[in-house]
Gaussian input, Z-matrix of N, CA and C with variables (Angstrom, degrees):
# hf/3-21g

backbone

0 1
 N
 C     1     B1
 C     2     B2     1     A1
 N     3     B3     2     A2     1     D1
 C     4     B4     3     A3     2     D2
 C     5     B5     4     A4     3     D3
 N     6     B6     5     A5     4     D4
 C     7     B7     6     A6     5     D5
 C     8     B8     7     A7     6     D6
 N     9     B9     8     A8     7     D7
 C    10    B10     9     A9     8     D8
 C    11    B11    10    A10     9     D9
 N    12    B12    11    A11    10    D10
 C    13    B13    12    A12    11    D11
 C    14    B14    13    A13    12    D12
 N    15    B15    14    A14    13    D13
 C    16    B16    15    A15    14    D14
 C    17    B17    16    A16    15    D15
 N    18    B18    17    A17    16    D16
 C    19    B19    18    A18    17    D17
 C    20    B20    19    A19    18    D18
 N    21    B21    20    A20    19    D19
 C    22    B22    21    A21    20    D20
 C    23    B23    22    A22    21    D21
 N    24    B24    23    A23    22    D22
 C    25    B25    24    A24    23    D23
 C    26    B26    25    A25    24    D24
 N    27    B27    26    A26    25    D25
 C    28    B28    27    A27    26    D26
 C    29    B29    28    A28    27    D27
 N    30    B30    29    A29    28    D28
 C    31    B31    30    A30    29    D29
 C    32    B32    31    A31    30    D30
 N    33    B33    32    A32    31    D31
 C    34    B34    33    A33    32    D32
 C    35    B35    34    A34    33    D33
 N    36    B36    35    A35    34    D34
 C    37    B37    36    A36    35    D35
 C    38    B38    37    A37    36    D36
 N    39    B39    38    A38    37    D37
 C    40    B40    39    A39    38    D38
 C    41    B41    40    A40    39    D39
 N    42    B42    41    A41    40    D40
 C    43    B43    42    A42    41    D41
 C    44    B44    43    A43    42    D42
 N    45    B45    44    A44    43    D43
 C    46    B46    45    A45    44    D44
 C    47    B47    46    A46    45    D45
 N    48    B48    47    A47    46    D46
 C    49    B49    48    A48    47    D47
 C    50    B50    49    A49    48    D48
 N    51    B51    50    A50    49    D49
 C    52    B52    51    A51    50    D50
 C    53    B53    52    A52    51    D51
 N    54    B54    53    A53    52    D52
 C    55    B55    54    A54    53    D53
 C    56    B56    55    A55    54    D54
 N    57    B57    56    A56    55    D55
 C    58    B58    57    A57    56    D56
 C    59    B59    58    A58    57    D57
 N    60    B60    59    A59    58    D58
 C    61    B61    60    A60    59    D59
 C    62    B62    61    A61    60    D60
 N    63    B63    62    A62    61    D61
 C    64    B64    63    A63    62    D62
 C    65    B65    64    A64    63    D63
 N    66    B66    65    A65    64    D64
 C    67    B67    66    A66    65    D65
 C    68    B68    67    A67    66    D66
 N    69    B69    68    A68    67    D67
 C    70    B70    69    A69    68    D68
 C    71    B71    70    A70    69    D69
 N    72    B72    71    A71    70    D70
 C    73    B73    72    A72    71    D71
 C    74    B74    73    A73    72    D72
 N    75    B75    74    A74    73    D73
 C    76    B76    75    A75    74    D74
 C    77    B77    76    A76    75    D75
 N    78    B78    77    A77    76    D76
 C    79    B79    78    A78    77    D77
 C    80    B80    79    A79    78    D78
 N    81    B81    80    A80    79    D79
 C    82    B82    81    A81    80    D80
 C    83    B83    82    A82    81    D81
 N    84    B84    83    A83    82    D82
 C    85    B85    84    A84    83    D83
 C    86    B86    85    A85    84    D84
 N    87    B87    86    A86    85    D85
 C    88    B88    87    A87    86    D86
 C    89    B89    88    A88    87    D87
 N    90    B90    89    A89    88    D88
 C    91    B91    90    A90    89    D89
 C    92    B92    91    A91    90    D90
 N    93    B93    92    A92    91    D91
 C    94    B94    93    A93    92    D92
 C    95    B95    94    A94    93    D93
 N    96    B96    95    A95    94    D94
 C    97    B97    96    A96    95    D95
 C    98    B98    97    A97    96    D96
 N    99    B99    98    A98    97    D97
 C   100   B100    99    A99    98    D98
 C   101   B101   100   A100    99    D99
 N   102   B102   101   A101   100   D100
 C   103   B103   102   A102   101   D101
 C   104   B104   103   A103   102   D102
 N   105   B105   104   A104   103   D103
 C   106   B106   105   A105   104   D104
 C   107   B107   106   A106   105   D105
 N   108   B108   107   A107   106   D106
 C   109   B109   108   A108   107   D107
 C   110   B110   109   A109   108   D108
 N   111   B111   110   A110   109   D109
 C   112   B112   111   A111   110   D110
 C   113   B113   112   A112   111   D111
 N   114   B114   113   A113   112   D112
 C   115   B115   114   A114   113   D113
 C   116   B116   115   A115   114   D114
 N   117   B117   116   A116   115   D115
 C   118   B118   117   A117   116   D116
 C   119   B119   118   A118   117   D117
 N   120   B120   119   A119   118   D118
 C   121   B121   120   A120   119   D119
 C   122   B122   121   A121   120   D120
 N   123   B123   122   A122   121   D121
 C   124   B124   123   A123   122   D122
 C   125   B125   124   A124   123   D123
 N   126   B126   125   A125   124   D124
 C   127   B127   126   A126   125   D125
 C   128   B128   127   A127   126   D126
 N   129   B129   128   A128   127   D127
 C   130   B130   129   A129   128   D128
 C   131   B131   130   A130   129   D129
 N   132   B132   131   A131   130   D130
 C   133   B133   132   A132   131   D131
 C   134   B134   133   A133   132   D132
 N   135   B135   134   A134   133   D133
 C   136   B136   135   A135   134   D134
 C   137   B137   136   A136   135   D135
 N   138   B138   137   A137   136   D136
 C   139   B139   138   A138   137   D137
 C   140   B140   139   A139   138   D138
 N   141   B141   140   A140   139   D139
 C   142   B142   141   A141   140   D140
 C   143   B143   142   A142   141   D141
 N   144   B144   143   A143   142   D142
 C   145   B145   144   A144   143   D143
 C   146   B146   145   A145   144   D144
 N   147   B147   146   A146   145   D145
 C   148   B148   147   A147   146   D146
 C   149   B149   148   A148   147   D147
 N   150   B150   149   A149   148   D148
 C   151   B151   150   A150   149   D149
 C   152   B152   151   A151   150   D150
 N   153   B153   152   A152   151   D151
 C   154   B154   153   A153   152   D152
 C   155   B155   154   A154   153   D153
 N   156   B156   155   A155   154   D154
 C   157   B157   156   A156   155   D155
 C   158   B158   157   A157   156   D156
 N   159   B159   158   A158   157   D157
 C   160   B160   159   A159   158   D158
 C   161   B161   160   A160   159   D159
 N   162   B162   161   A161   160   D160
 C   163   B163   162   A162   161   D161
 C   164   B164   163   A163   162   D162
 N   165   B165   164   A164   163   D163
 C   166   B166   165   A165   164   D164
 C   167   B167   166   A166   165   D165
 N   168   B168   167   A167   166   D166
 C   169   B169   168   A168   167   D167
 C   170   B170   169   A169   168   D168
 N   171   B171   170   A170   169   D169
 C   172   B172   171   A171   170   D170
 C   173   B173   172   A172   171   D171
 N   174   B174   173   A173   172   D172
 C   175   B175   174   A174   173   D173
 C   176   B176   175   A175   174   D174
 N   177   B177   176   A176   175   D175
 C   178   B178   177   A177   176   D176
 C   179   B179   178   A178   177   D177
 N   180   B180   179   A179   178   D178
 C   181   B181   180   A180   179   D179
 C   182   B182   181   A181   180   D180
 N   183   B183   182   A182   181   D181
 C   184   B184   183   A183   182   D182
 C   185   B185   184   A184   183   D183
 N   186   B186   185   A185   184   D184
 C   187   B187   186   A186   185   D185
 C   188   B188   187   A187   186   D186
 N   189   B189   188   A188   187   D187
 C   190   B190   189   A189   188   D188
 C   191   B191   190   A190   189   D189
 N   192   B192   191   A191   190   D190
 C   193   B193   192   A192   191   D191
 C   194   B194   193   A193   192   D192
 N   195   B195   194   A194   193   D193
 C   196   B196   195   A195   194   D194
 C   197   B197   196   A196   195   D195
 N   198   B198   197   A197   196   D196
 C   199   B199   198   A198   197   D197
 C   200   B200   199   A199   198   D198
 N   201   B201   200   A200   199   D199
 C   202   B202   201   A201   200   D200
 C   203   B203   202   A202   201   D201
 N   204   B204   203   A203   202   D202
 C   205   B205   204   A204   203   D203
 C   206   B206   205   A205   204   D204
 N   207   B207   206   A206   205   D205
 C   208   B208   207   A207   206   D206
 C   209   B209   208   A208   207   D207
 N   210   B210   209   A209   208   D208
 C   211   B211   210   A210   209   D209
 C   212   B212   211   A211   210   D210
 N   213   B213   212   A212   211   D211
 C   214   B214   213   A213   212   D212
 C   215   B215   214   A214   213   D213
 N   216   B216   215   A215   214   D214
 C   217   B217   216   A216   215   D215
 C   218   B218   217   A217   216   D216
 N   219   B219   218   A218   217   D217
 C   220   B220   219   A219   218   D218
 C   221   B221   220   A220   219   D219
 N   222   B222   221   A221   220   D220
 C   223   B223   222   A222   221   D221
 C   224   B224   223   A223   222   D222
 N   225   B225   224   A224   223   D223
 C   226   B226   225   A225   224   D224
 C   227   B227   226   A226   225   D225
 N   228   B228   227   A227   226   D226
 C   229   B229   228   A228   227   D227
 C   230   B230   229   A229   228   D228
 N   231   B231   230   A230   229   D229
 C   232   B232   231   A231   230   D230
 C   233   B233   232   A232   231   D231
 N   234   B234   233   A233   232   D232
 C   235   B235   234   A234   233   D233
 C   236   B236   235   A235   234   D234
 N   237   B237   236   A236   235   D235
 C   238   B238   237   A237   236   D236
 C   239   B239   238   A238   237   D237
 N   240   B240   239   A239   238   D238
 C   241   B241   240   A240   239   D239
 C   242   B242   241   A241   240   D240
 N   243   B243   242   A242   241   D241
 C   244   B244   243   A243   242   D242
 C   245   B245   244   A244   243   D243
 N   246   B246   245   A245   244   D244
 C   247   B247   246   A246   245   D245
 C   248   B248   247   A247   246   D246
 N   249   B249   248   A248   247   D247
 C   250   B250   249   A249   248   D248
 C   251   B251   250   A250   249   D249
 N   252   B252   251   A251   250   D250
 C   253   B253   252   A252   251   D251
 C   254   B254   253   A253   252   D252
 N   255   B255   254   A254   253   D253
 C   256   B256   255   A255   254   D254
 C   257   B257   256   A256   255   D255

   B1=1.4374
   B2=1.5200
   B3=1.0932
   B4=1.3058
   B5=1.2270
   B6=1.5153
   B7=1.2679
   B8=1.9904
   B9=1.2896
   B10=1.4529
   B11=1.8723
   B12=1.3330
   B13=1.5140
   B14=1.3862
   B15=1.3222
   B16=0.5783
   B17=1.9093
   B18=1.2801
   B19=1.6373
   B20=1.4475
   B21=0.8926
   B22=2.0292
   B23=1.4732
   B24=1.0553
   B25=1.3179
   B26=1.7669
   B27=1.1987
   B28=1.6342
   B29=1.3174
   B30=1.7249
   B31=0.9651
   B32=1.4474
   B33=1.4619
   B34=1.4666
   B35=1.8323
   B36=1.3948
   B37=0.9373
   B38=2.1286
   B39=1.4792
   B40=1.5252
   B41=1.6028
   B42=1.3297
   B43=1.4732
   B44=1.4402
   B45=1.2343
   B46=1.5198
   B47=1.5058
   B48=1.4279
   B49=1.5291
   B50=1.3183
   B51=1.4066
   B52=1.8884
   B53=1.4487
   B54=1.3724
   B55=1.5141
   B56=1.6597
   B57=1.4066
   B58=1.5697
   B59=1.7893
   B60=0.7150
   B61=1.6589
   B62=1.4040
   B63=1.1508
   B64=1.7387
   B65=2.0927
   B66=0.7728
   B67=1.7743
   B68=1.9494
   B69=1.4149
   B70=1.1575
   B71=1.9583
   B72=1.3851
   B73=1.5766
   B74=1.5396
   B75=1.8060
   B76=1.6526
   B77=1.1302
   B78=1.4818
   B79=1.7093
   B80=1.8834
   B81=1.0416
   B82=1.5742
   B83=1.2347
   B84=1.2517
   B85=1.7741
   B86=2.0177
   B87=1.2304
   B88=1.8046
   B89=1.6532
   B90=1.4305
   B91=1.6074
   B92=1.1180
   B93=1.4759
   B94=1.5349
   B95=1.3085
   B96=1.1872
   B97=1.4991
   B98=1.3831
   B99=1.9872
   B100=1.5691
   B101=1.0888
   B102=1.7568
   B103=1.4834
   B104=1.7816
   B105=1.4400
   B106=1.8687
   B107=1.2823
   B108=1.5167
   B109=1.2865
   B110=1.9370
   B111=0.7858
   B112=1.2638
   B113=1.8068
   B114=1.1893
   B115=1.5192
   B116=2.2487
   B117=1.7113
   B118=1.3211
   B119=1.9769
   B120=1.5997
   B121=1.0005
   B122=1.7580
   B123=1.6967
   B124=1.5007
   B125=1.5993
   B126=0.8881
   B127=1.7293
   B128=1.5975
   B129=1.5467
   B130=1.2100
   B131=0.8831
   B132=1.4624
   B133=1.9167
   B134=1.4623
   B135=2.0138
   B136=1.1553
   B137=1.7740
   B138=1.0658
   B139=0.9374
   B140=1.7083
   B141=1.4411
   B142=0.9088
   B143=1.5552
   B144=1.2657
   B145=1.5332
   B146=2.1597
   B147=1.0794
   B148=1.9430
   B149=1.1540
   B150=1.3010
   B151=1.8895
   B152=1.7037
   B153=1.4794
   B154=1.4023
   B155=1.6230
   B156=1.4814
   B157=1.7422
   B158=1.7469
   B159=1.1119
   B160=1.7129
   B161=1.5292
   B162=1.5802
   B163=1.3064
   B164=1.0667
   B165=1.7232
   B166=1.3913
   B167=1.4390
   B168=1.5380
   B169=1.0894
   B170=1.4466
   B171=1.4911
   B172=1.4410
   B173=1.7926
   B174=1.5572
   B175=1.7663
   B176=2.2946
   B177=1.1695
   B178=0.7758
   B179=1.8006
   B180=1.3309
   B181=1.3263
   B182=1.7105
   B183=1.3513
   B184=1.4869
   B185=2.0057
   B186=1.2496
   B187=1.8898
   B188=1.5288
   B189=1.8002
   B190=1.4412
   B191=1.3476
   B192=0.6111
   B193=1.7131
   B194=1.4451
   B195=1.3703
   B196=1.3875
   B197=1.1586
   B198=1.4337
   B199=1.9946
   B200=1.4229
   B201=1.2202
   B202=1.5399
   B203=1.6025
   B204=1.4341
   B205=1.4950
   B206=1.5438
   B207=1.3870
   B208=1.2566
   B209=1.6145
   B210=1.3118
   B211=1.4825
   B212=1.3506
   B213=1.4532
   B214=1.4726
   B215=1.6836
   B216=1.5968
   B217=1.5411
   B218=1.6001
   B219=1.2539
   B220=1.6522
   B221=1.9209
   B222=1.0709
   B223=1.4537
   B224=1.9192
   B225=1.2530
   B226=1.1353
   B227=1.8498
   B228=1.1124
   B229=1.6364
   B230=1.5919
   B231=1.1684
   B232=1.5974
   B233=1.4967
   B234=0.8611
   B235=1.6194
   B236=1.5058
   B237=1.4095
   B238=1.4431
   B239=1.4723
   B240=1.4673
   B241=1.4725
   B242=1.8520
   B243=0.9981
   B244=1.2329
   B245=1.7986
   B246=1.2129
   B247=1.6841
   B248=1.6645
   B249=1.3286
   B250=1.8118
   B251=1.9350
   B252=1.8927
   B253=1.4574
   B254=1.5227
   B255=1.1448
   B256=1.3204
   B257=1.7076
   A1=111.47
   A2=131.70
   A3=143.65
   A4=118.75
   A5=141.39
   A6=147.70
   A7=95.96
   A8=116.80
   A9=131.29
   A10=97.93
   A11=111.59
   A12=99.81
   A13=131.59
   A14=123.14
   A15=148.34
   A16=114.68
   A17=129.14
   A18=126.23
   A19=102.42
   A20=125.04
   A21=116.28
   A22=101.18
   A23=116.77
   A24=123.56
   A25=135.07
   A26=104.01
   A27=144.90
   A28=99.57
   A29=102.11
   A30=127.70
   A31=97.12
   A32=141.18
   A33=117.98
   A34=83.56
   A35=116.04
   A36=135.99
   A37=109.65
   A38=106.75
   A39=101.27
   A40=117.43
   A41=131.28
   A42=157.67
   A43=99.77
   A44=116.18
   A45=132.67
   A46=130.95
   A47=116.72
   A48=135.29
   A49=136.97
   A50=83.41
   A51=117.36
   A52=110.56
   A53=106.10
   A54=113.27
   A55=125.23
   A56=105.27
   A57=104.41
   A58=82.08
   A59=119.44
   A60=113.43
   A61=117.39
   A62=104.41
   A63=143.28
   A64=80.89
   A65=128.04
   A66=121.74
   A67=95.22
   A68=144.40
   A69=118.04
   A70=120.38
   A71=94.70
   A72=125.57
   A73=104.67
   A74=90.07
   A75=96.30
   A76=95.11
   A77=151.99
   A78=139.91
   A79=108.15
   A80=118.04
   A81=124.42
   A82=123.15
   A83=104.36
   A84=120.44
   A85=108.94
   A86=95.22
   A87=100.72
   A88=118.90
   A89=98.64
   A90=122.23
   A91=101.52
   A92=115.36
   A93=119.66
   A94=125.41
   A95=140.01
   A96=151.32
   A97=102.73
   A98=107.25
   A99=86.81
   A100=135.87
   A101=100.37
   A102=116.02
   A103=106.81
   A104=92.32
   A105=92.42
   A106=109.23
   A107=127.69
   A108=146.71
   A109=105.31
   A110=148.90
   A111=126.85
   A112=112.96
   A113=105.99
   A114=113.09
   A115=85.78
   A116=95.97
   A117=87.15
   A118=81.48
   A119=107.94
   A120=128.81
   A121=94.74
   A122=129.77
   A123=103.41
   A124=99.77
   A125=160.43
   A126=165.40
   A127=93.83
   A128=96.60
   A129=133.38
   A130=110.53
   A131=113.82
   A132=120.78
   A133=94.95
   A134=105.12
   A135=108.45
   A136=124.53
   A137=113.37
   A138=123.99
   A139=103.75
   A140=143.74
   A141=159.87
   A142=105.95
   A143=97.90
   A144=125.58
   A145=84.79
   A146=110.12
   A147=105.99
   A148=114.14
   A149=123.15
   A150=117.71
   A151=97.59
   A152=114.66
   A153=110.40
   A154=123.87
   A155=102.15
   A156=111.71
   A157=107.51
   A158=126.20
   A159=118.76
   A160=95.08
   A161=128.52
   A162=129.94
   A163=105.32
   A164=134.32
   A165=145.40
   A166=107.32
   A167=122.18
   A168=116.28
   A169=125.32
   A170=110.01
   A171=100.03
   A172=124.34
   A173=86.56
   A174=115.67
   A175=86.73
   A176=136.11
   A177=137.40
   A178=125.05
   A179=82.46
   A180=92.78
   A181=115.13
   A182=97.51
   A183=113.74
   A184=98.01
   A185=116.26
   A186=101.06
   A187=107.19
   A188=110.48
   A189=94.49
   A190=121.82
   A191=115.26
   A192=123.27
   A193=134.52
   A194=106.17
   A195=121.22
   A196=110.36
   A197=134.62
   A198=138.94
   A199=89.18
   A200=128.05
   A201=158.33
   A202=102.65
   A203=115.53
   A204=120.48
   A205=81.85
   A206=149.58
   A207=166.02
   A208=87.85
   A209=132.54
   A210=141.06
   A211=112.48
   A212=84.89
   A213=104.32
   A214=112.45
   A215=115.04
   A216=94.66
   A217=138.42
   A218=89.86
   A219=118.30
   A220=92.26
   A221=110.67
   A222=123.92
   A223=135.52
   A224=90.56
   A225=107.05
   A226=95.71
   A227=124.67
   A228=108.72
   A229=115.44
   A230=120.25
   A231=139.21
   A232=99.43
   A233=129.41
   A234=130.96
   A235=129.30
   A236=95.48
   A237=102.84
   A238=130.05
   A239=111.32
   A240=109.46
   A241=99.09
   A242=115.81
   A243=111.10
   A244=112.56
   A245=113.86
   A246=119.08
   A247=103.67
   A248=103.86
   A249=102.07
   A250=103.14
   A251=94.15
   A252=87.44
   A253=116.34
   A254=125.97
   A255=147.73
   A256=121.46
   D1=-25.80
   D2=177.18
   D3=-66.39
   D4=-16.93
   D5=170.62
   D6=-81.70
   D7=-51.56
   D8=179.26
   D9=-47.83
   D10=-52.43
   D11=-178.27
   D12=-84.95
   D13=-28.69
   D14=131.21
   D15=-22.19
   D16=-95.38
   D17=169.18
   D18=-38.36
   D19=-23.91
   D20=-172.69
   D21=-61.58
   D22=-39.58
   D23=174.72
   D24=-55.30
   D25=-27.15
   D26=-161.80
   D27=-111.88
   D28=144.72
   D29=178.25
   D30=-98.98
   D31=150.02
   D32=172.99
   D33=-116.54
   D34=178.95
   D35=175.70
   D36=-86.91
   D37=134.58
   D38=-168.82
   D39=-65.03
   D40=-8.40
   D41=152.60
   D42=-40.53
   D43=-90.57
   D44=161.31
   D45=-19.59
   D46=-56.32
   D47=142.88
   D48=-20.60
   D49=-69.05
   D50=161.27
   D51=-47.61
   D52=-50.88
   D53=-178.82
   D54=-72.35
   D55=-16.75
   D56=-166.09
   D57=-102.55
   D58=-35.84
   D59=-178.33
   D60=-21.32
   D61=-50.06
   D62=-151.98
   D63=-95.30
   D64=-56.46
   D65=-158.68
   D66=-64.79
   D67=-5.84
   D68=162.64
   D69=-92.41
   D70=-20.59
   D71=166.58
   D72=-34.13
   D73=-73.35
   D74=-160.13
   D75=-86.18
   D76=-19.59
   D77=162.60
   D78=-54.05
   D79=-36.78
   D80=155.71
   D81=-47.77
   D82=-75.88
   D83=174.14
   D84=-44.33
   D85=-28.86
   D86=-171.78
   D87=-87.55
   D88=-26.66
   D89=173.24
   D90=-64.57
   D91=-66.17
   D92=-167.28
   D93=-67.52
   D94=-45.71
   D95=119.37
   D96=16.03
   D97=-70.94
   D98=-178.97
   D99=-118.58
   D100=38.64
   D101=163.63
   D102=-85.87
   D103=-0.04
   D104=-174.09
   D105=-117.96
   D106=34.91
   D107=-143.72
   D108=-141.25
   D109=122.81
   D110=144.52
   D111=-109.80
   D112=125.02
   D113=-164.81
   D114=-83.92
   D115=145.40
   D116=165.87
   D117=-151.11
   D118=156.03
   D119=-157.29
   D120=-69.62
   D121=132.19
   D122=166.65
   D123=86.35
   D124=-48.56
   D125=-159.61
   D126=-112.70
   D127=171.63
   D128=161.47
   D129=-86.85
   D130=147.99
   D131=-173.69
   D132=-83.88
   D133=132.24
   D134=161.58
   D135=-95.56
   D136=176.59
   D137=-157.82
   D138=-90.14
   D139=136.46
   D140=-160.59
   D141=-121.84
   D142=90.12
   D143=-149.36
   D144=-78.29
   D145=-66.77
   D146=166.50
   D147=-25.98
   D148=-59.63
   D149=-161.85
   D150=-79.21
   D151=-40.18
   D152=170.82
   D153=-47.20
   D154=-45.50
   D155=174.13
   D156=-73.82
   D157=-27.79
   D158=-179.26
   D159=-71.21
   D160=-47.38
   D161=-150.78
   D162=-72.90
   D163=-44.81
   D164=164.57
   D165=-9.80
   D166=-74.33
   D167=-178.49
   D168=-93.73
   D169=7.35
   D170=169.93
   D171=-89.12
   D172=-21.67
   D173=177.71
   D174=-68.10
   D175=-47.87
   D176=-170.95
   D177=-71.35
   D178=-19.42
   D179=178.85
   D180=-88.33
   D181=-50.15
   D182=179.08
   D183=-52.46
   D184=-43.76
   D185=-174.51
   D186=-76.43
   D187=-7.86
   D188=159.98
   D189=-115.10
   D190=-25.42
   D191=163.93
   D192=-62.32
   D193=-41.89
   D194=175.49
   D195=66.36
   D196=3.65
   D197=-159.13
   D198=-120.04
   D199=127.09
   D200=154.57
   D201=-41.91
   D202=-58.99
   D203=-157.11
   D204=-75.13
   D205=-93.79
   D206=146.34
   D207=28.42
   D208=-61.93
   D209=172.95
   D210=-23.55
   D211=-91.76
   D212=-170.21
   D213=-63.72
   D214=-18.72
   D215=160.57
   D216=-64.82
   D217=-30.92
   D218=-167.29
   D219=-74.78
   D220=-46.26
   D221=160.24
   D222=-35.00
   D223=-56.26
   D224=-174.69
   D225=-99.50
   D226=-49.69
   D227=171.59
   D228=-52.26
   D229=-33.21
   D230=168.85
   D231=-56.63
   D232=-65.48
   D233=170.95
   D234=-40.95
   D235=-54.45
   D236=165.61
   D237=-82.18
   D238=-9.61
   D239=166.56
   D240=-77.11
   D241=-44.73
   D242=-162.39
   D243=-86.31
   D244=-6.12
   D245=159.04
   D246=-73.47
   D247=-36.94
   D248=-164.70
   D249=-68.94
   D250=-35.44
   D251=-170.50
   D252=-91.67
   D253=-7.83
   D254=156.32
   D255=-96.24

């Protein structure tokens, strides 16, 4: 929290701005990647065929919806239908 109070104070430069925009994007983009990953010691990471089938429609929802909460419900009910049926 201390970087947050700290910048409240500050003007940042629009370069800079531009740039942090983009840093919750790719912390997203990096999560998800390796929630769709299974690392195994020696192998190539396979693919986690469940988080791939929940994401389908939550990735689908979010380009129509545009609402986060709406996301991650559609997400996580997607998950759990498909843990129950798998």
């Amino acid at each position: 929290m201390t970087p947050f109070i700290i910048l409240q104070h500050f003007h940042l430069p629009k370069l800079v701005l531009d740039y942090l925009n983009f840093v919750p994007i790719a912390i997203m983009a990096g999560l998800w990647i390796e929630s769709l990953l299974i690392r195994q010691s020696g192998q190539l990471p396979a693919i986690n065929w469940l988080n791939l089938g929940a994401s389908i429609p939550a990735f689908l929802t979010v380009i129509i919806s545009k609402n986060l909460l709406i996301t991650v419900i559609v997400g996580v009910i997607g998950a759990g239908i498909l843990q129950m049926a798998f």
